[in-house]
C-alpha positions as CSV (number, residue, x, y, z in Angstrom):
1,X,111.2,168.8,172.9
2,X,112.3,166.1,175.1
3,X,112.3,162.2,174.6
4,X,110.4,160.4,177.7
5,X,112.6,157.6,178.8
6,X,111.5,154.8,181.7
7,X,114.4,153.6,183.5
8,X,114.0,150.3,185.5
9,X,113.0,150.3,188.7
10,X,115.6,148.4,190.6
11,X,118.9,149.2,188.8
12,X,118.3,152.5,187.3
13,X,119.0,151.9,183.7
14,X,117.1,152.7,180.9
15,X,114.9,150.1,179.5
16,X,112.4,151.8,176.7
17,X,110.2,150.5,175.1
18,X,110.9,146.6,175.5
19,X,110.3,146.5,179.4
20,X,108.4,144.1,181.3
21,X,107.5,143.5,184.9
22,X,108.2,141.5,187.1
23,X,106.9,138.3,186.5
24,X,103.8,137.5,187.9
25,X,103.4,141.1,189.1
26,X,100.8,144.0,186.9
27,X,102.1,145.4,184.1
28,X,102.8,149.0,185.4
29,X,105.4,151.9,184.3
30,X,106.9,152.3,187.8
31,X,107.4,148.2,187.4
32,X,109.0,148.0,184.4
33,X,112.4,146.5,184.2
34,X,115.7,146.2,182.2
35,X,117.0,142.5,180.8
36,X,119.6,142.1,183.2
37,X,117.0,142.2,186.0
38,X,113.9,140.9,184.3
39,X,115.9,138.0,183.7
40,X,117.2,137.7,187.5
41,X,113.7,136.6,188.5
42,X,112.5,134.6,185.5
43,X,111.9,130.8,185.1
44,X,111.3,129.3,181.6
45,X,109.5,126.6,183.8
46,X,107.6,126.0,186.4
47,X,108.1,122.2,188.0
48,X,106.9,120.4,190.9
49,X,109.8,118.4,193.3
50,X,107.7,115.4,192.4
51,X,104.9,114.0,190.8
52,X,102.8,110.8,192.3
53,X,101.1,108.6,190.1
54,X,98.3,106.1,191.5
55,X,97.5,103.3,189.2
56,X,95.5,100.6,189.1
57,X,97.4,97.6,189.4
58,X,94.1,95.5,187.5
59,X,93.3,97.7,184.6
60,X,96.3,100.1,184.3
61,X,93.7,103.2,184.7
62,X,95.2,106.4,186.1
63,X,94.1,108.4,189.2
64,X,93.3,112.0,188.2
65,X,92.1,114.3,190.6
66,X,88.9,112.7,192.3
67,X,88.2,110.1,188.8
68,X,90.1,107.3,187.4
69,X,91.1,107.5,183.7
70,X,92.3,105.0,181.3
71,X,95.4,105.6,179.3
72,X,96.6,104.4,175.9
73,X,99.8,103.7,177.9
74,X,102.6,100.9,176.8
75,X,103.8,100.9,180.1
76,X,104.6,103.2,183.5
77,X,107.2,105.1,181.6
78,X,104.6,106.4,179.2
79,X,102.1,107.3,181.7
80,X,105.1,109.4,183.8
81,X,106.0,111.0,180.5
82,X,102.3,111.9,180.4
83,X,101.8,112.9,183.6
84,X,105.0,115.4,183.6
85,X,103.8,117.1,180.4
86,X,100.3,117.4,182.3
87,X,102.0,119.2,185.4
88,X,105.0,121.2,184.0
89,X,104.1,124.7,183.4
90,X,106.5,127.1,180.5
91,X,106.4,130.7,181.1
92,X,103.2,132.8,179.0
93,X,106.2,134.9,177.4
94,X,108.0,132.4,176.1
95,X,107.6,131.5,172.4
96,X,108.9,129.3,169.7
97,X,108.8,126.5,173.1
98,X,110.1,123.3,172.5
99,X,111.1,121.0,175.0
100,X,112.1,117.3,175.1
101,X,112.1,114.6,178.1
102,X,114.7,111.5,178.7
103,X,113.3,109.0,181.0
104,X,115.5,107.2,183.4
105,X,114.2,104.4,185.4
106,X,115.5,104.4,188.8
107,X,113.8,101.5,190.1
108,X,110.8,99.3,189.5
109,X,107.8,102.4,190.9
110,X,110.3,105.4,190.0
111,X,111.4,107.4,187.1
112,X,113.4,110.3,187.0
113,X,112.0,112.4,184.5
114,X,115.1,114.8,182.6
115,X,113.5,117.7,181.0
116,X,115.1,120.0,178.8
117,X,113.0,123.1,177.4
118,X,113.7,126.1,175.5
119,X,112.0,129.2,174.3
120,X,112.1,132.8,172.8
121,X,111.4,135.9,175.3
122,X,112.2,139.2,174.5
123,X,113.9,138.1,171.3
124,X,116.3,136.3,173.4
125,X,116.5,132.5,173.2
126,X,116.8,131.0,176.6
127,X,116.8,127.3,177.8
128,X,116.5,125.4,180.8
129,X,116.6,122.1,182.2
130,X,114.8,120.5,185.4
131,X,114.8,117.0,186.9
132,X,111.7,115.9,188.1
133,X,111.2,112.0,190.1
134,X,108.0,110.4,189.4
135,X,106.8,107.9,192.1
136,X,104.6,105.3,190.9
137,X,102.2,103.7,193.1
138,X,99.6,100.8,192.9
139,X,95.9,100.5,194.0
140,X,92.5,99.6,192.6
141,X,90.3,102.0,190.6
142,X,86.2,101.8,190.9
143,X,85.6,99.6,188.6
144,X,88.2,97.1,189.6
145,X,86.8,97.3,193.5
146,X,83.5,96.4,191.9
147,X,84.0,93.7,189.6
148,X,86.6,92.3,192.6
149,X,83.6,92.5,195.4
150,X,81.3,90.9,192.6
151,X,79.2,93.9,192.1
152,X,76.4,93.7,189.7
153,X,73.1,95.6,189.1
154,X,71.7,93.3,186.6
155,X,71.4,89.7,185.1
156,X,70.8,88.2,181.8
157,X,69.4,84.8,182.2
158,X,69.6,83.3,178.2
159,X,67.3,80.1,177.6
160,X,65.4,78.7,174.7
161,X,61.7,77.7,174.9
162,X,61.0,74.2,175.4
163,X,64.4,72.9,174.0
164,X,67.6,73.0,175.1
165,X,70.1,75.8,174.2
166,X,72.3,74.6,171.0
167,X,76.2,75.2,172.1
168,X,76.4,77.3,169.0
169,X,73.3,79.5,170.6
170,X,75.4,79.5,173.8
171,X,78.7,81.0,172.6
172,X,76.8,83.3,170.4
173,X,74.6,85.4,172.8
174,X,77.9,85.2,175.2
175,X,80.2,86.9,172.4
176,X,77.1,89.5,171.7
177,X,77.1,90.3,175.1
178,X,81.1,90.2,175.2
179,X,81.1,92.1,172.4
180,X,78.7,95.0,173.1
181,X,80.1,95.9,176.3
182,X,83.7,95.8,175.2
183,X,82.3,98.3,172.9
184,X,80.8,100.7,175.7
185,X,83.9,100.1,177.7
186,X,86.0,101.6,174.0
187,X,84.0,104.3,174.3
188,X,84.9,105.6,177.9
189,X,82.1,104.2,180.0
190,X,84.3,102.8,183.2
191,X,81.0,101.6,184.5
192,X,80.6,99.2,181.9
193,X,81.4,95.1,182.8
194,X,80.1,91.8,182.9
195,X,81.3,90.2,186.3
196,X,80.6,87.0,185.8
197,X,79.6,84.3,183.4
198,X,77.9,81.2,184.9
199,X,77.1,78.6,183.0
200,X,74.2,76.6,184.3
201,X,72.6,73.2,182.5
202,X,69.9,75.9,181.4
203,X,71.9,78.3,180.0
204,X,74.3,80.8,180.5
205,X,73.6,83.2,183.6
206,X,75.1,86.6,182.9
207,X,75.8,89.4,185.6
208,X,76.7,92.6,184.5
209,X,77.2,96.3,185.6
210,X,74.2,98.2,185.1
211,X,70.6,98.3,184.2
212,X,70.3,99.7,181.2
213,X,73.6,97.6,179.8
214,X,71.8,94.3,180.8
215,X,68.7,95.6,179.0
216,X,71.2,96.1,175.8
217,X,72.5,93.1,175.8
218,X,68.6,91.3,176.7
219,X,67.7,93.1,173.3
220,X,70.7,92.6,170.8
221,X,70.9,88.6,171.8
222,X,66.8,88.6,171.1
223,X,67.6,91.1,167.8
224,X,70.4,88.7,166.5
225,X,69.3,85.0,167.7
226,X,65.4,85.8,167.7
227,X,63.0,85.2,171.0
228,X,61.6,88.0,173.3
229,X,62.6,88.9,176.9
230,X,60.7,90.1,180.0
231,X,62.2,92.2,183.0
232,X,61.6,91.2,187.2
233,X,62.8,94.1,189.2
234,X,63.7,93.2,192.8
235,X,64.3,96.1,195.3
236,X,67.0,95.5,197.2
237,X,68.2,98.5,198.6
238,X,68.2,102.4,199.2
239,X,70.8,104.6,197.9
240,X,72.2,107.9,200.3
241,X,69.6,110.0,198.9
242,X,66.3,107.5,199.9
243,X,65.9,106.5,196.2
244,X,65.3,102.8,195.8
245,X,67.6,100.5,194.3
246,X,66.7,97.5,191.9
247,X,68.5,94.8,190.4
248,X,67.0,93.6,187.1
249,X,66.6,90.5,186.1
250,X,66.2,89.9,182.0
251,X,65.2,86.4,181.1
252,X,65.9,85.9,177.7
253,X,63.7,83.5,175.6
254,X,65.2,82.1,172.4
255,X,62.5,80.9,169.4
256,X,61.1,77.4,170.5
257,X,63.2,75.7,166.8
258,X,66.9,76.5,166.5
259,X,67.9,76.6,163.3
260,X,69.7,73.3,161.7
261,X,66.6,71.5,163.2
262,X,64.2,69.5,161.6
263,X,60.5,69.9,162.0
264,X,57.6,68.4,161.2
265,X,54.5,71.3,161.0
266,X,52.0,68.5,160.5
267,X,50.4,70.4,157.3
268,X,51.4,67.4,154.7
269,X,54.0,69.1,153.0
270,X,56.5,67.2,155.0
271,X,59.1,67.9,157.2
272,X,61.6,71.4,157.2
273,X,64.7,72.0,157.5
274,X,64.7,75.4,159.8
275,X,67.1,77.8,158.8
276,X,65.8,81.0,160.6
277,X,64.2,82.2,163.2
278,X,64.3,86.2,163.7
279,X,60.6,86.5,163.6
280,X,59.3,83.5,162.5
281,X,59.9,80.1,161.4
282,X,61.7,79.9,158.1
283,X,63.0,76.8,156.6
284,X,63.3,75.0,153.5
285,X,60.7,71.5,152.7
286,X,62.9,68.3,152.4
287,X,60.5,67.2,149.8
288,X,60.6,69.6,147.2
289,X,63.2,72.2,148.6
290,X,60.5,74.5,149.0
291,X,60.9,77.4,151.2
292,X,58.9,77.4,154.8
293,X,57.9,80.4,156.0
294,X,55.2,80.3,159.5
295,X,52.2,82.1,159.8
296,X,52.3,85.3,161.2
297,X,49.9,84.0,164.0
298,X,52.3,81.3,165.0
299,X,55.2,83.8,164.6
300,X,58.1,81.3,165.5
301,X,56.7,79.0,167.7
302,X,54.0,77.0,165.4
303,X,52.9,73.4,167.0
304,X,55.6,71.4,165.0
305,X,57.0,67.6,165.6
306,X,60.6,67.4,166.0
307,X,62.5,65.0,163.9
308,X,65.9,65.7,164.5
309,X,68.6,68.1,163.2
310,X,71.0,68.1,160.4
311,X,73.7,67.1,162.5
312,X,72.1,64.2,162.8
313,X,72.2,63.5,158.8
314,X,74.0,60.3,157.6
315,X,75.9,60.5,154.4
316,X,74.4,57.7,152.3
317,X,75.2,56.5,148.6
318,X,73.3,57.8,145.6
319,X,72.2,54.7,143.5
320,X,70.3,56.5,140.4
321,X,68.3,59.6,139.7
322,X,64.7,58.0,138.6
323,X,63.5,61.6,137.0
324,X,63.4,65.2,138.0
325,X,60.9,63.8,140.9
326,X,62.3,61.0,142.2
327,X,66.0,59.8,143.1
328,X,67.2,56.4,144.7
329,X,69.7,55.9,147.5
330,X,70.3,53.6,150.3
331,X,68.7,53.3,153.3
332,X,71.0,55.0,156.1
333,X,70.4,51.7,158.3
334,X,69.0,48.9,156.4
335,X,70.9,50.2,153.3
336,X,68.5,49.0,151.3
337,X,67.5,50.6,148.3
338,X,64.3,53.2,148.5
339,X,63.2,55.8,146.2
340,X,63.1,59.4,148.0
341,X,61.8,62.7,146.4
342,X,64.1,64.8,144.8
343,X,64.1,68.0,145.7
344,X,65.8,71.2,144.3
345,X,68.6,71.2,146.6
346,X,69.7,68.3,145.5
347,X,72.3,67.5,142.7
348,X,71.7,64.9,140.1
349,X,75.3,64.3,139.8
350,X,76.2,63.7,143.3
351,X,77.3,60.4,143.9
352,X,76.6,60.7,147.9
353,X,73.9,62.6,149.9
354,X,72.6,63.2,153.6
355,X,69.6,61.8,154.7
356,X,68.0,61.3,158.2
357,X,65.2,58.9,158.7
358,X,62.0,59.3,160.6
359,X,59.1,56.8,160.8
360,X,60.5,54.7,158.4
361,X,60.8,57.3,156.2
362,X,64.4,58.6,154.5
363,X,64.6,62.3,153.9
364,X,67.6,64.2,152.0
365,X,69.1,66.9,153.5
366,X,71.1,69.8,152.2
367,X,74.8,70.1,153.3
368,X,73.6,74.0,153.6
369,X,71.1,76.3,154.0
370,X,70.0,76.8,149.8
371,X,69.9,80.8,150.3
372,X,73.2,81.1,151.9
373,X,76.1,82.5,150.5
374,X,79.7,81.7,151.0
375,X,80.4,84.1,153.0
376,X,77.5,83.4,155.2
377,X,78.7,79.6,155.6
C-alpha cells in the first residue's frame, strides 16, 4: 500500500502534513505549501506607512472614526503608542506574540513609532520589526466647539425667598452643580458641561449642556440646601427633523431662613437659632435650648421676625451663674450687667459667651449647632 504525499505547489517538494496556504488564500490541498515558500509571502505584521492622530487641542480627546474619545493619556506619546497598538495587525498563525514599541520624538506633532514583534508559526519562532511615523494634529472636538460658541440648552437660576443668598449658600449649590457634572463627565458623557457661571446680585445664573443635566442639578441643590424649583420652557428652535427645541429654564428657590439665622416665630417661646432647613424649619430656642421644629403646614417658610444671625453674635463676659435658670453677663453695648436665661447650651463654667441683642433684650447664643458633631463642624 502506498503512503499519499502532497508536494507544494510552487516548488515541488514534499510538505506533508504541516502545510499551509498561502496566506490570505482558502485552505486547499492543491494550495498547500512547503516552509521555504510559505515563508516567502508571510508578514508577522501588518502596518500602515502612517498613522494621523487629530486631537483636541482644549480637552486632549482623540478623534476616532466619526466620534471623539477621551484618553487617560499623560501626553501625545501615550496616545501614539495607543493609537499604533490600535492599527497594527500580527498574523492569525502566529502565537506566543509579543511585541514591544520605542518611541522617538521627531518633532513637536511627530513620533516615529519603532516596533519590534515576535511570534511562533509552524513551530518556528520568527520576528520582525517595522517603523511606523505618527503625525499628530490639533483641532477642536464637539464639546469644545460648544462650550467655545457658548452653547447651552439649559439654565439654573439659584435664589432664596425673600432674603438674600448667604455666600456660603452661593459656593455650595455652585460646587453641587460642579460636582455632579464633573461626575457625568467621569463617566463618559462628552455632552455633559456647565458653560458659564454668572454671578448676578441675585444669585448665581448657571448655563449648562442639557436639559435633563440642568434638571439634576435644579433637584440635588433643592435636595441638599432645601427649597423647591419650577421649570419655563421657551421654544426656540427646530431641529433637522421638525422636532421643536426648548431651552429650560429652572429657578431654584432656597427656604425663605438660612440657617445660622435668627428668628423670631412670634409664639412666645422666644427667638431660634435656625440650624436646618431640608423640609422645614428646625432650630434650637435661645431661651431654654429647646429644639424648634415648624409645623408641617408652614413647612419652612412659617411668618417669623428676623433678628439677625449668629455672625452677628458679640462675645460678652460671663459675670455669675444665678441658678440652673438664670445666668448674668454684660450687656454687649451698654455692658451693663443683666440677668439672661440660661439655657442648655450653655456652660456654667464659661467665663465668656455670645449674645446678640434685640429690642433691648440680650440673648446667648451657641458657638454651634447643639446636635452637631465634630465632624459635621
Amino acid at each position: 500500500m502506498s503512503e499519499s504525499r502532497d508536494f507544494c505547489p510552487r516548488c515541488g517538494d514534499p510538505v506533508g502534513e504541516r502545510a499551509e496556504p498561502l496566506p490570505g488564500r482558502p485552505r486547499t490541498r492543491d494550495r498547500k505549501l512547503c516552509d521555504d515558500c510559505y515563508f516567502e509571502d508571510f508578514d508577522l505584521v501588518d502596518a500602515p506607512d502612517r498613522i494621523e492622530v487629530l486631537v483636541c487641542s482644549g480637552c486632549g480627546a482623540v478623534r476616532r472614526g466619526s466620534s471623539w474619545r477621551d484618553v487617560e493619556a499623560r501626553d501625545y506619546t501615550d496616545v501614539a503608542v495607543d493609537e499604533t497598538a490600535e492599527r497594527l495587525g500580527v498574523h492569525v498563525d502566529a502565537e506566543a506574540v509579543e511585541w514591544g514599541v520605542e518611541p522617538e520624538q521627531v518633532d513637536e506633532n511627530t513620533i516615529r513609532m519603532h516596533c519590534q514583534f515576535s511570534g511562533v508559526v509552524r513551530g518556528t519562532r520568527r520576528e520582525e520589526s517595522v517603523t511606523v511615523p505618527v503625525k499628530i494634529s490639533r483641532g477642536t472636538c464637539d464639546r469644545c466647539g460648544r462650550i467655545a460658541g457658548g452653547y447651552y440648552a439649559a439654565i439654573v437660576q439659584i435664589r432664596a425667598d425673600d432674603r438674600e443668598l448667604t455666600a456660603e449658600e452661593r459656593e455650595r449649590a455652585i460646587e453641587i452643580a460642579e460636582s455632579h457634572v464633573a461626575a457625568q463627565e467621569a463617566k463618559g458623557d462628552r455632552e455633559a458641561f456647565i458653560t458659564e457661571i454668572d454671578e448676578t446680585e441675585d444669585g448665581p445664573n448657571l448655563k449648562i449642556s442639557s436639559n435633563g443635566l440642568g434638571q439634576d442639578v435644579a433637584t440635588r441643590i433643592t435636595d441638599q440646601l432645601g427649597g423647591s424649583f419650577e421649570s419655563y420652557p421657551t421654544l426656540v428652535t427646530e431641529d433637522a427633523d421638525g422636532n421643536e427645541v426648548y431651552r429650560v429654564t429652572f429657578a431654584v428657590r432656597l427656604p425663605r431662613y438660612a440657617p445660622g439665622e435668627i428668628v423670631d416665630p412670634d409664639d412666645g417661646d422666644g427667638p431660634v437659632l435656625v440650624t436646618g432647613v431640608a423640609d422645614r424649619v428646625r432650630g434650637v430656642r435661645l431661651a431654654s435650648g429647646a429644639e424648634y421644629v415648624s409645623g408641617f403646614d408652614d413647612g419652612d417658610a412659617p411668618d417669623a421676625e428676623r433678628i439677625g444671625s449668629r455672625a452677628d453674635a458679640s462675645e460678652t463676659t460671663v459675670v455669675t451663674v444665678e441658678d440652673e435658670h438664670a445666668v448674668q453677663v454684660l450687656d454687649p453695648e451698654t455692658y451693663e450687667a443683666v440677668t439672661v436665661p440660661n439655657p442648655d447650651f450653655f456652660e456654667n463654667d464659661a467665663d465668656v459667651a455670645l449674645a446678640v441683642k434685640h429690642d433691648g433684650e440680650v440673648h446667648l447664643v451657641p458657638e454651634r449647632d447643639p446636635a452637631a458633631t465634630d465632624d459635621e463642624e
